[in-house]
C-alpha positions as CSV (number, residue, x, y, z in Angstrom):
1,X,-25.2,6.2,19.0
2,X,-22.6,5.1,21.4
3,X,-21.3,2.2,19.3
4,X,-21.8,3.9,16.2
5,X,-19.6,7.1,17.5
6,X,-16.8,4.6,18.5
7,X,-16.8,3.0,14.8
8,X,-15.9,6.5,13.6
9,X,-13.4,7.1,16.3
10,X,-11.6,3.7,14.6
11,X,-12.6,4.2,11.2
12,X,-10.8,7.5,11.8
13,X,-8.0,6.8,13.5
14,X,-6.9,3.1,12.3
15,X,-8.1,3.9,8.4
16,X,-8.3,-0.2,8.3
17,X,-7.8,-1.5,5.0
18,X,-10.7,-3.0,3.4
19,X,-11.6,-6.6,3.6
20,X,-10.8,-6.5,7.3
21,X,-13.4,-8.1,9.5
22,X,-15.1,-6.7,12.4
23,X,-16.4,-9.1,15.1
24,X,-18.9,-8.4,17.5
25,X,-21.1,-10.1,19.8
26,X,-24.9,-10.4,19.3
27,X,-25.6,-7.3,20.6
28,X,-29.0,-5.3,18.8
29,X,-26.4,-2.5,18.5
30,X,-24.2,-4.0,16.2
31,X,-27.3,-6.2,14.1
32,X,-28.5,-2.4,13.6
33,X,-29.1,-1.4,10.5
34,X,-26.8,2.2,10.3
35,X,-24.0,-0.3,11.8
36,X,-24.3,-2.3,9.1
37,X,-24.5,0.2,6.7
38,X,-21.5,1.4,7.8
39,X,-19.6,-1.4,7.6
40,X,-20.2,-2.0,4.4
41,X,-19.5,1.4,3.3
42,X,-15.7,1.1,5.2
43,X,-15.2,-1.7,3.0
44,X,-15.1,-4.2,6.1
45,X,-17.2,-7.8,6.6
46,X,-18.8,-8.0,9.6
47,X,-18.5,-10.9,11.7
48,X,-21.0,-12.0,14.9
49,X,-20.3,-14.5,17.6
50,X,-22.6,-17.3,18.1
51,X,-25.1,-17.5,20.5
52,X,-24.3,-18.3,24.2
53,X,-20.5,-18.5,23.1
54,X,-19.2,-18.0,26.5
55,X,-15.6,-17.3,24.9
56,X,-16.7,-14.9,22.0
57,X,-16.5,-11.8,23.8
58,X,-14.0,-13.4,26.7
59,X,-11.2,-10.5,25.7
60,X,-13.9,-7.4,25.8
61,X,-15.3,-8.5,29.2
62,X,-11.5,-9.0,30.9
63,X,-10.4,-5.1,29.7
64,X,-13.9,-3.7,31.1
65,X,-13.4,-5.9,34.0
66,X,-10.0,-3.7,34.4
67,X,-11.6,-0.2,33.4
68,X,-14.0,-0.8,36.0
69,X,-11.4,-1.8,38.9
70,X,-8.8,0.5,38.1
71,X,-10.7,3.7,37.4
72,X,-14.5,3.5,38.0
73,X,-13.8,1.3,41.4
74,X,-11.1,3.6,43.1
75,X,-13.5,6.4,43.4
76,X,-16.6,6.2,45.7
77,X,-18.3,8.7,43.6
78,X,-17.9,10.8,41.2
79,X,-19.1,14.7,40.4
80,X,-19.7,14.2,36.9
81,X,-20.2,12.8,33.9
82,X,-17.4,14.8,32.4
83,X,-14.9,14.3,35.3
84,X,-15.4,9.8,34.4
85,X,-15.1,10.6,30.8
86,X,-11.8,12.3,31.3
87,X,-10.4,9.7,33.5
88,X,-11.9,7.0,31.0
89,X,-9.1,8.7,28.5
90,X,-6.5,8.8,30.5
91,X,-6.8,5.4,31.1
92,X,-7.6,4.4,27.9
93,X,-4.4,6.4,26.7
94,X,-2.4,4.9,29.8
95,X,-3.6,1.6,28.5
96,X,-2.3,1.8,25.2
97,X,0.3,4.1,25.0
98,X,2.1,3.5,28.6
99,X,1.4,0.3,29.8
100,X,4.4,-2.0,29.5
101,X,3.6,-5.9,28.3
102,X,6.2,-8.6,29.4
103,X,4.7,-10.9,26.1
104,X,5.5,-8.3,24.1
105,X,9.5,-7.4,25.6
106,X,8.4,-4.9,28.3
107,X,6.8,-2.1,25.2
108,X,3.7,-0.8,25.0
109,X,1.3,-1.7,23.0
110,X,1.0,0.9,20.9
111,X,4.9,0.9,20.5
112,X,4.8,-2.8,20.3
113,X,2.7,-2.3,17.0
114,X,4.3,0.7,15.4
115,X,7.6,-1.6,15.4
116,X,5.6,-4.3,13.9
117,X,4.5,-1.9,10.9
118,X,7.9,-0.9,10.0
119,X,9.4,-4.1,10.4
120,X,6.5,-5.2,8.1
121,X,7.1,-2.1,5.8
122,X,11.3,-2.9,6.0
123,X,10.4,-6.3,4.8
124,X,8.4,-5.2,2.1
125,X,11.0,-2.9,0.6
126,X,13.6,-6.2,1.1
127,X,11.4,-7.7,-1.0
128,X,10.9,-4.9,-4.2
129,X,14.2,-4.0,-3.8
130,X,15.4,-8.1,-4.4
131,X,12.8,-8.5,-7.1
132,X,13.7,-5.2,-9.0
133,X,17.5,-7.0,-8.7
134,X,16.5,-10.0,-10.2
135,X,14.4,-9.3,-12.8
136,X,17.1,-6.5,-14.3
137,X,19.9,-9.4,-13.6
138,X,22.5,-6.8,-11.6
139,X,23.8,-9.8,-11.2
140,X,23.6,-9.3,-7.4
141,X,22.6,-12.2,-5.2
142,X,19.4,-12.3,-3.2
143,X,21.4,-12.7,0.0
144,X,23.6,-9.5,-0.9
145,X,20.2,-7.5,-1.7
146,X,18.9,-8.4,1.8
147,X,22.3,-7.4,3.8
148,X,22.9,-4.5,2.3
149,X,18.7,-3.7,2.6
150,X,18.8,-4.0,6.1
151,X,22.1,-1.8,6.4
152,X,20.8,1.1,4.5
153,X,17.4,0.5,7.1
154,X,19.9,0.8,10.1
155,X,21.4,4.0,8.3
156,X,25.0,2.5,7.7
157,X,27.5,4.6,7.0
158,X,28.7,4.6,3.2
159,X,25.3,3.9,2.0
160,X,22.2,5.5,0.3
161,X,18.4,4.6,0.5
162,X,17.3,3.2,-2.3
């Protein structure tokens, strides 16, 4: 149920949009039928590695290589089940949320992508925003659109959102 349980968790917290495709290795987990099933019923295409592909799953086996060494490692033992599965989220929210990436300008990851989505979401306004001018001929340029878009973004002073 483990993999299945951690589908939800994404389902639930990413809401992916559907067509996106899910790759996993060959693992019977993942070729299980309910996984499948649920798959298909997010709207996303499943996609399985090839057998033996010793880079497939390269990425997934260097971050449990780093779960293991940095939490389960620095303990001898531990009391409980509960006591690992609380340090497995603090780590897992340290790992996302807190740890700083020099690739991606010293930001987190998580921070790193939530400037991604509105730089993404900026740039689609930019773009309704210059065909709405066009098509009513305002006789604005495109360029003008875009500068004053990206002022009203930066809240300049003088101007109004559209």
């Amino acid at each position: 149920h483990l993999p299945l349980d951690a589908l939800e968790q994404a389902l639930w917290a990413r809401r992916p949009a559907p067509g996106l495709v899910h790759h996993s290795d060959r693992g019977s987990q993942y070729l299980s039928l309910r996984y499948t099933q649920r798959l298909i019923d997010a709207g996303l295409t499943a996609s399985v590695g090839s057998v033996g592909d010793a880079y497939d799953n390269a990425l997934a086996e260097t971050v449990n290589g780093l779960y293991k060494t940095e939490v389960i490692g620095r303990r001898p033992q531990w009391a409980n089940r509960r006591e690992v599965e609380l340090a497995t989220l603090a780590w897992v929210g340290w790992y996302n949320h807190e740890r700083l990436l020099e690739p991606l300008g010293y930001m987190a990851p998580a921070q790193f992508e939530q400037a991604y989505y509105a730089q993404q979401s900026a740039a689609v306004r930019v773009a309704a925003l210059t065909q709405t001018s066009l098509r009513f001929s305002w006789g604005v340029s495109q360029t003008t659109v875009l500068i004053c878009s990206s002022e009203m973004d930066r809240g300049a002073p003088g101007r109004t959102s559209p």
